[in-house]
NUDO-519264 format. One line per field, with one value per residue (C-alpha): residue in one letter; x, y, z. Coordinates in Angstrom, 1 decimal. Example, Ala and Ser with C-alpha at 12.3 -4.5 7.8 and 13.67 -1.06 7.14 Angstrom:
residuo: c(A,S)
xx: c(12.3,13.7)
yy: c(-4.5,-1.1)
zz: c(7.8,7.1)
This chain:
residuo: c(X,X,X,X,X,X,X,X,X,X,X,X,X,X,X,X,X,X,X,X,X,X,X,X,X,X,X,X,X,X,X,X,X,X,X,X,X,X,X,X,X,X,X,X,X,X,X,X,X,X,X,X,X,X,X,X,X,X,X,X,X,X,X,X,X,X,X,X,X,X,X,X,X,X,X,X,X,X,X,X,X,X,X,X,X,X,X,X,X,X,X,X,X,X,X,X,X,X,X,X,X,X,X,X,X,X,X,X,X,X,X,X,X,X,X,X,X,X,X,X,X,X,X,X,X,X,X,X,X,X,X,X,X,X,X,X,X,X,X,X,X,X,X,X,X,X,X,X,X,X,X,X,X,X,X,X,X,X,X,X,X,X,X,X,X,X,X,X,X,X,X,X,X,X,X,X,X,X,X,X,X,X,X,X,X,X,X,X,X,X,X,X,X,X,X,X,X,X,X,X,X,X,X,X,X,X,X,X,X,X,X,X,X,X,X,X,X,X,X,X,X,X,X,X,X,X,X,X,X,X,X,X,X,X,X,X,X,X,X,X,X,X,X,X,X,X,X,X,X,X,X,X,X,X,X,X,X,X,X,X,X,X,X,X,X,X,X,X,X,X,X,X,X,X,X,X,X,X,X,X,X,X,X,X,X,X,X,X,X,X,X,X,X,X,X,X,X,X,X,X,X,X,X,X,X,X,X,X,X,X,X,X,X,X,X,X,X,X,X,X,X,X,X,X,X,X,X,X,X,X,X,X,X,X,X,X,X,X,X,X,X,X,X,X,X,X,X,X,X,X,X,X,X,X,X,X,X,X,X,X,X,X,X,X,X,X,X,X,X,X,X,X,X,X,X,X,X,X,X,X,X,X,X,X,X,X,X,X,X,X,X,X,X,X,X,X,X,X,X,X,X,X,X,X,X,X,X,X,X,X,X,X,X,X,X,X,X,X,X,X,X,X,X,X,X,X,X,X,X,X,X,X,X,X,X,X,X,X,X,X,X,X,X,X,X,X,X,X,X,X,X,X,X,X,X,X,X,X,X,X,X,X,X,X,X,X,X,X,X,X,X,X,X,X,X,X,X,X,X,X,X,X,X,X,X)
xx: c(0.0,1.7,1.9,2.4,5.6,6.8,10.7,11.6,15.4,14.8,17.9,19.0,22.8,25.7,25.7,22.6,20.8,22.0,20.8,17.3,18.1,19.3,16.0,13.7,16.1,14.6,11.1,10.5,11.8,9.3,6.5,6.2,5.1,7.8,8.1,10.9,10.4,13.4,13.2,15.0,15.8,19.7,20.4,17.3,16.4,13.0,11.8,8.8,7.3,3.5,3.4,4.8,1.8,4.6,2.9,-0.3,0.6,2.3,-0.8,-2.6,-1.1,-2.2,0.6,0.6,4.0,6.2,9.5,11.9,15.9,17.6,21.1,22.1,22.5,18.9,17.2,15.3,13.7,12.9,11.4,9.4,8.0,7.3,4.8,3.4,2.1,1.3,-1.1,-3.0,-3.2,-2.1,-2.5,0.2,3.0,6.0,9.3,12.7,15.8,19.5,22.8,20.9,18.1,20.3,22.0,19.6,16.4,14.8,15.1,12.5,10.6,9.7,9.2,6.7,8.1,6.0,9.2,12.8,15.0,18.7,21.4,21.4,17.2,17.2,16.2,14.7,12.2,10.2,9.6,8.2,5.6,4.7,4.1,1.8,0.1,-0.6,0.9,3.9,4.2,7.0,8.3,9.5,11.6,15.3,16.7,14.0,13.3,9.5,7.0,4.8,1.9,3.0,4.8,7.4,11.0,12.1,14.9,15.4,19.7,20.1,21.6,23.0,24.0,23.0,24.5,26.0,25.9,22.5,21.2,20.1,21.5,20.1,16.8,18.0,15.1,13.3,15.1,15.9,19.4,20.3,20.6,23.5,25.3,25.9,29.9,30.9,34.4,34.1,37.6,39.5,40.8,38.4,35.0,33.2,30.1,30.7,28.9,29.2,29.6,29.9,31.9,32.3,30.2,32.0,35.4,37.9,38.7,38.0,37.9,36.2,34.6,33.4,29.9,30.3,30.2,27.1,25.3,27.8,29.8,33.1,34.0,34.1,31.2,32.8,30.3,31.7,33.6,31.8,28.7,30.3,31.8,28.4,26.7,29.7,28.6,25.3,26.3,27.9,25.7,22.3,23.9,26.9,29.4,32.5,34.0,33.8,34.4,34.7,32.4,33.7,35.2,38.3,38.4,42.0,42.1,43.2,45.4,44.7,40.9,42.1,44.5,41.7,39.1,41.8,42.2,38.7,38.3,40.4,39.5,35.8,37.0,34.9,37.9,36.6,38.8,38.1,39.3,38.7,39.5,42.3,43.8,47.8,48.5,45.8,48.3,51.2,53.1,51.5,47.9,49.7,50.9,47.5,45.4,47.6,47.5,43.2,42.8,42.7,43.4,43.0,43.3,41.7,43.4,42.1,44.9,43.6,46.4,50.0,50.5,50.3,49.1,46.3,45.7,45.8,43.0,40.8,41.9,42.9,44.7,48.0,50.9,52.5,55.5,52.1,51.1,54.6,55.1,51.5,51.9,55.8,54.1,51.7,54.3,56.1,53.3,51.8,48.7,46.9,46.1,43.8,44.5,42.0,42.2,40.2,41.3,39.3,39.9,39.1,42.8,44.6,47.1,49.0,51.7,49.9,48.8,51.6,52.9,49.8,51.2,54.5,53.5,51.2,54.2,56.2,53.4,52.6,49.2,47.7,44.2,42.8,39.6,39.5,37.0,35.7,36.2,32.2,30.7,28.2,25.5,26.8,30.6,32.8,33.5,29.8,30.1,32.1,31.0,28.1,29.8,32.0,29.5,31.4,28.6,24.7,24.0,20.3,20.5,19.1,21.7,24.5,25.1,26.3,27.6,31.6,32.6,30.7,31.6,34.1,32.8,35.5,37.0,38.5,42.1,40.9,37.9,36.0,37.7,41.3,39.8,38.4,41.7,43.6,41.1,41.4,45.0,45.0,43.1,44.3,47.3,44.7,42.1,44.5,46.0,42.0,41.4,44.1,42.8,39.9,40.2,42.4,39.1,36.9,34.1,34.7,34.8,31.4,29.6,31.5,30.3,26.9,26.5,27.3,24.8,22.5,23.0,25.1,24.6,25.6,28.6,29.6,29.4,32.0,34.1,34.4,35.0,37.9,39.9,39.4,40.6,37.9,38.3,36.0,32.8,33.8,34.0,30.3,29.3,29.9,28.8,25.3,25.0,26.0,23.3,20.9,21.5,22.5,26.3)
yy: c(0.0,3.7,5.5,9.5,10.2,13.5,13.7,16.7,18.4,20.6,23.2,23.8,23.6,24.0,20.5,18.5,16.0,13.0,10.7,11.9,12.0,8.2,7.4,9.5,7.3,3.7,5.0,6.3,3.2,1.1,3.4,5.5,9.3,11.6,15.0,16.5,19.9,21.8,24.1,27.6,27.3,27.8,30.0,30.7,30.0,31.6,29.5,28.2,26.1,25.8,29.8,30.2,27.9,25.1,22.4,23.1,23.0,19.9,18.0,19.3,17.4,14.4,12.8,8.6,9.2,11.9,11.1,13.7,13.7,14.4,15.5,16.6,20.4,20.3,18.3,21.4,22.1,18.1,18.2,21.0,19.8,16.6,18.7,20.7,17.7,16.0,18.7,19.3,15.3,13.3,9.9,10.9,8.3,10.3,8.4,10.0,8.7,10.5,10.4,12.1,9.5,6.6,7.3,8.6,6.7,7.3,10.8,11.0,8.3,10.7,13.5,12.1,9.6,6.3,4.4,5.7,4.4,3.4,3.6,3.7,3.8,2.7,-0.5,-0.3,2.5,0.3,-2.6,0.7,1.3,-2.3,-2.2,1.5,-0.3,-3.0,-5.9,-6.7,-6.1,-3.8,-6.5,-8.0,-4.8,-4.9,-1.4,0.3,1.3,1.9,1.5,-1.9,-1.9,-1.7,1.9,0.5,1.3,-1.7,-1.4,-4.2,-4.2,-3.6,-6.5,-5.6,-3.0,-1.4,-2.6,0.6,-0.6,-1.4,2.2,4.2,7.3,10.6,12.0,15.6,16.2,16.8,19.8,22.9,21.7,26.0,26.7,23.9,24.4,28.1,28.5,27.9,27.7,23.9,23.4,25.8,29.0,27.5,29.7,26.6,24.8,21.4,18.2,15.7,12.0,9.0,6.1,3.8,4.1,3.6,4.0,1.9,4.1,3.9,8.0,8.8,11.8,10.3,8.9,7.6,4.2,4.1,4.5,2.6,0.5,0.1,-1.9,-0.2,-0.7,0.0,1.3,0.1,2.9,2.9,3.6,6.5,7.9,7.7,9.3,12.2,11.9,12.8,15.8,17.4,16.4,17.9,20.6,22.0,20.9,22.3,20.5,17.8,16.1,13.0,12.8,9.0,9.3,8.1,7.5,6.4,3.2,1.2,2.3,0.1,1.2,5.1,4.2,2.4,5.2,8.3,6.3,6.0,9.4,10.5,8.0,9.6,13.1,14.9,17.4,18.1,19.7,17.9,16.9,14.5,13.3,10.9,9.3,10.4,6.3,5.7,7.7,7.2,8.5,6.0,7.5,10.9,10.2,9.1,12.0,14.5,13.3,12.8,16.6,16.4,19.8,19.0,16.3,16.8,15.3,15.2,15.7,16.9,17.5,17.9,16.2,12.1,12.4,13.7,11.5,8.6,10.0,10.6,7.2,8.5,5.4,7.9,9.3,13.2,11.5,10.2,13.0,14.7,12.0,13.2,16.7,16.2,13.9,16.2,19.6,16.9,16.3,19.6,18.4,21.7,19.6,20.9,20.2,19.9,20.4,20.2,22.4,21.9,18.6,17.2,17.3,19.4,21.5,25.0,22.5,20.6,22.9,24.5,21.2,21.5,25.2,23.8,20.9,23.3,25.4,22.6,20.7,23.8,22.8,24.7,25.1,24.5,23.9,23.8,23.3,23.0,19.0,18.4,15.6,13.9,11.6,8.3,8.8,7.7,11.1,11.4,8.2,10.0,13.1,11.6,9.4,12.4,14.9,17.4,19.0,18.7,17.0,17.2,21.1,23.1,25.9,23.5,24.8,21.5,23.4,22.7,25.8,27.5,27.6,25.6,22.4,21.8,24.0,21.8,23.9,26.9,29.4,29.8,33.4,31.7,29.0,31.5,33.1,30.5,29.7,33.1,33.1,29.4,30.7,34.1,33.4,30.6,33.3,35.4,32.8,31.9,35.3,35.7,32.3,33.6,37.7,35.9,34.6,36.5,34.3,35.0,38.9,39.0,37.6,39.8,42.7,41.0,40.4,44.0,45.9,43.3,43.1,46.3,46.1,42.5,43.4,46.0,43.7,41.2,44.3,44.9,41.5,40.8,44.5,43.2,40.0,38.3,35.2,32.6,35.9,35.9,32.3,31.7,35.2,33.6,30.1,31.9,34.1,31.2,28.6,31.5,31.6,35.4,34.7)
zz: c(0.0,-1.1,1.8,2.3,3.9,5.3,5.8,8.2,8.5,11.4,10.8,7.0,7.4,5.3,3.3,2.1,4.4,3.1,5.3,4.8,0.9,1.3,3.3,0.7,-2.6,-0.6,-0.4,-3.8,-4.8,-2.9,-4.8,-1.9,-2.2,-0.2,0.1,2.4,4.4,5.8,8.5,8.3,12.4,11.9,15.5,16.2,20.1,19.3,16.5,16.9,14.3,15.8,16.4,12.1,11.3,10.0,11.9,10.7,6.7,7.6,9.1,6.2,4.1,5.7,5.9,7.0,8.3,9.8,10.0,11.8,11.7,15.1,15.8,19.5,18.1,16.7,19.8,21.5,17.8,17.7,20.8,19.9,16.7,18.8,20.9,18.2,16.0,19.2,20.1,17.3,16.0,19.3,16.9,14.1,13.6,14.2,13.8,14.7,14.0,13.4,15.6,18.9,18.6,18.2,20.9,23.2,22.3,25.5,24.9,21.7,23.8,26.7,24.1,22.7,19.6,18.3,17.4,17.0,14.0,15.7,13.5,9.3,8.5,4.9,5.3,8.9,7.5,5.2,8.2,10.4,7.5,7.3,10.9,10.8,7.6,10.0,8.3,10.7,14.8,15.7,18.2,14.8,13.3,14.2,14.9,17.0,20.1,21.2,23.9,24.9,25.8,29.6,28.7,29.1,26.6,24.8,22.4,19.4,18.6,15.1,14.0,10.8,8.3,5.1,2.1,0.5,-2.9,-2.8,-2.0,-4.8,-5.6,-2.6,-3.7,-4.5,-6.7,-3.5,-1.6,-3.3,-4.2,-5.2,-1.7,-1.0,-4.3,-4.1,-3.7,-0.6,1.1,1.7,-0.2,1.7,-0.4,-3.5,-4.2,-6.1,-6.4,-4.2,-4.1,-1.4,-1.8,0.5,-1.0,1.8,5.5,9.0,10.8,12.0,15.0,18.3,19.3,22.3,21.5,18.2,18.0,14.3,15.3,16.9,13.6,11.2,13.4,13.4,10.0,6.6,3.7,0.8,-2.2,-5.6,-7.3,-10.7,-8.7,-6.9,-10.7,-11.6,-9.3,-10.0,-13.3,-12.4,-9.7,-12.6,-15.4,-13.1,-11.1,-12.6,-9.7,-9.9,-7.3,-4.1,-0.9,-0.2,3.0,4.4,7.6,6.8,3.1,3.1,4.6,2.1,-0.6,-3.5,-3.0,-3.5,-6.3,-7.9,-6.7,-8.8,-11.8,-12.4,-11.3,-14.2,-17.3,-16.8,-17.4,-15.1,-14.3,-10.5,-7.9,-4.6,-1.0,1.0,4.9,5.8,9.4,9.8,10.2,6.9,5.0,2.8,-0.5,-3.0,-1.7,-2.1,-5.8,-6.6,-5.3,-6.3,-10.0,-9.6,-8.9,-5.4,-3.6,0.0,2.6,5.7,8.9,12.3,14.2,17.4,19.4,19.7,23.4,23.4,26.5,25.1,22.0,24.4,26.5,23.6,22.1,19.0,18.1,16.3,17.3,17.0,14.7,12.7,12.0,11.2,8.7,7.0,6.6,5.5,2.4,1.8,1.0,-0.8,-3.3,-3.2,-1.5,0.2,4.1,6.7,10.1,12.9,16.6,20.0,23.1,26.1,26.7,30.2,32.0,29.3,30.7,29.4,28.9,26.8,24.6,23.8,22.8,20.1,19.1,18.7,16.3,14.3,13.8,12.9,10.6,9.1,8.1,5.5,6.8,10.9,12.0,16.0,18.3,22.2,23.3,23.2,24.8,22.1,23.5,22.4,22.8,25.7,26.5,27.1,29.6,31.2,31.7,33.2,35.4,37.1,36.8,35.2,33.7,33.3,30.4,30.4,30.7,28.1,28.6,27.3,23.4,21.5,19.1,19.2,17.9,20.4,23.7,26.0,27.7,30.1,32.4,34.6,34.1,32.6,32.7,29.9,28.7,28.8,26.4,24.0,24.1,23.1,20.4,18.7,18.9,17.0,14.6,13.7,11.3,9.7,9.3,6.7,5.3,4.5,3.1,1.0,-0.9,-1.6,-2.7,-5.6,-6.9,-9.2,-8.4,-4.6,-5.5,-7.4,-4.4,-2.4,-4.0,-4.1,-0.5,0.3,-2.2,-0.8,2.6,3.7,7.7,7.7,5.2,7.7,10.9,9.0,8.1,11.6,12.7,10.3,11.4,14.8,14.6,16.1,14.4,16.4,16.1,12.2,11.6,13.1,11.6,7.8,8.5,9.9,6.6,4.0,5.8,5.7,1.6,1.9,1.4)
């Protein structure tokens, strides 16, 4: 039986919702009607969908199924919308699922959810119609979690995963793909129109203050690489991409798979530039050779810190000499690297940190991201937090948002972390600049944004001469999620 299904990303962010694309791909397939319906929340502590009559236009569609994607930074909006469809049609299936759900089922439970999807939906979704088109009884569906009839939570383990090569391509035909493939900074110093791509799902590593595993688990799915150049094909066929990244967590694990990967990449003559995201000990000059002679710009490494000490805590499974021995290869093959970095770690001292400023000076990365240590539901570092009571998870004061605000102050106060922060980033922020005023395309919407939107043009002018690089940062990444940039 067709059913009508309503798909909801609560906070329009920088990069298409994939997951919900994948999901929407498996149900148009099964002959299902979908529509998807993003929300323009993007900080906004006073959005209110119920009051902007966004609930109602949902329910009048009449939709058999809402299905609502949850991550920890969007849970007050989720929980909102919970209430608002709850309250004007208490009976409506609502279905959550994402990273916050799947690891905090209990959470969308108590909130009001019928049944929460854990881990990757695309084959869990169609079971959870079966079940609402009563032809199946959810005690049967692996991967849910849900109430009995005694109220009581009951949670079925997922007991296996998607096969990747088995999904079709994401349903972009259903979100207003403009808004995503604007030019955007995603390939640092590059002004281009990007695409995103998965070609394999889950990690190998073991980082506590990573929460990937939890929805792919910990081996990798590899999708077959004429699939991926096809679905290339098709990003720059449809939407003009000018470029990529590689979304995998770690897409270089195995270096016959990226040699294969680049010289596919190149006998299809799609001409991209692109980047992708690499481990320090997934990483080596053949990989190097290979990427460099694809078109590939920029590797992204999560470094995260420059004390051992450190790495060990957070069970990054490298070493600093690692991650020397990456960055080294990369100036040797004119690979562009990016370099990220956490500060704020539970027992990080002064003298650990400078340890990190001396490795960045000595890496030389070409790009940093850094952010606050957060503690995502799901991760050990979440465990722990709870365990020692360093801070109140449940609050609704605590921002989730790692580029936000410090999490642990165990050894500093807030101000000192911020500090540190903006003195990281201050070199990285020109160097940023500079990559960008050398593009004509990056000029024109330059000019643009400021006949457009002269008082926001102004406030950025004012953030760069100060040199408030964390205020600026946030500043842009507000303006380009917001389409005005």
């Amino acid at each position: 039986m067709r059913a009508n299904i309503i798909l909801i990303n609560p906070q329009i962010g920088f990069s298409p919702p994939l997951g919900l694309l994948y999901l929407a791909a498996v149900l148009e397939r099964a002959n299902h009607k979908v529509e998807i319906i993003e929300f323009d929340s993007y900080n906004n502590e006073n959005f209110d969908p119920e009051r902007e009559g966004l609930v109602e236009k949902i329910i009048g569609k009449k939709p058999d199924l809402i299905c609502i994607a949850c991550m920890t930074a969007h849970v007050k909006i989720v929980r909102k919308l919970i209430s608002s469809f709850k309250k004007i049609r208490k009976e409506i299936p609502l279905v959550i699922g994402g990273p916050h759900a799947t690891a905090l089922p209990e959470d969308m439970l108590n909130a009001g959810a019928g049944i929460v999807i854990l881990g990757e939906g695309e084959g869990t979704i169609l079971r959870v119609i079966d079940y609402y088109q009563g032809k199946i009884k959810k005690e049967s569906i692996d991967g849910i979690a849900y109430r009995d009839s005694d109220n009581k939570i009951r949670i079925n383990a997922k007991t296996n995963y998607e096969d990747v090569n088995k999904i079709p391509f994401p349903a972009y035909n259903l979100i207003n793909m403009d808004r995503y493939l604007a030019r955007n900074y995603s390939i640092r110093g590059y002004w281009l129109r990007n695409g995103w791509v998965f070609t394999s799902r889950g990690c190998p590593g073991r980082c506590t203050f990573c929460a990937s595993s939890l929805t792919h688990g910990y081996g990798v799915r590899e999708r077959n690489i004429d699939d991926v150049i096809e679905e290339l094909k098709f990003l720059s066929e449809k939407y003009k991409i000018e470029g990529f990244d590689i979304l995998d967590d770690t897409f270089t694990v195995k270096t016959e798979r990226v040699v294969e990967f680049c010289r596919k990449l190149r006998e299809s003559g799609l001409n991209l530039k692109w980047g992708c995201q690499a481990r320090v000990n997934f990483f080596n000059e053949t990989q190097a050779a290979a990427l460099k002679g694809a078109g590939c710009l920029q590797v992204d490494f999560g470094v995260e810190s420059g004390s051992q000490n450190i790495l060990n805590y957070l069970k990054k499974g490298i070493t600093v000499e690692q991650s020397k021995k990456a960055f080294k290869i990369c100036k040797k093959y004119k690979l562009r690297s990016l370099a990220t970095f956490m500060i704020g770690t539970p027992y990080e001292t002064m003298e650990d940190i400078q340890k990190t400023k001396e490795l960045l000076k000595e890496i030389k990365p070409d790009y940093i991201g850094l952010f606050f240590t957060t503690p995502y539901p799901g991760t050990g570092l979440y465990q722990q937090t709870l365990e020692n009571k360093w801070l109140d998870l449940r609050s609704d004061d605590l921002s989730w948002e790692s580029n936000a605000t410090p999490k642990f102050t165990m050894n500093f106060t807030p101000g000192e972390l911020h500090k540190i922060y903006n003195n990281l980033l201050e070199d990285n922020l020109k160097k940023t600049v500079a990559g960008y005023i050398k593009q004509p395309s990056f000029l024109f919407d330059v000019i643009k944004f400021s006949i457009l939107h002269p008082l926001d043009s102004f406030k950025l002018l004012i953030l760069l001469g100060q040199g408030k690089s964390e205020e600026l940062i946030n500043a842009l990444r507000e303006f380009r999620i917001k389409g005005r940039f």
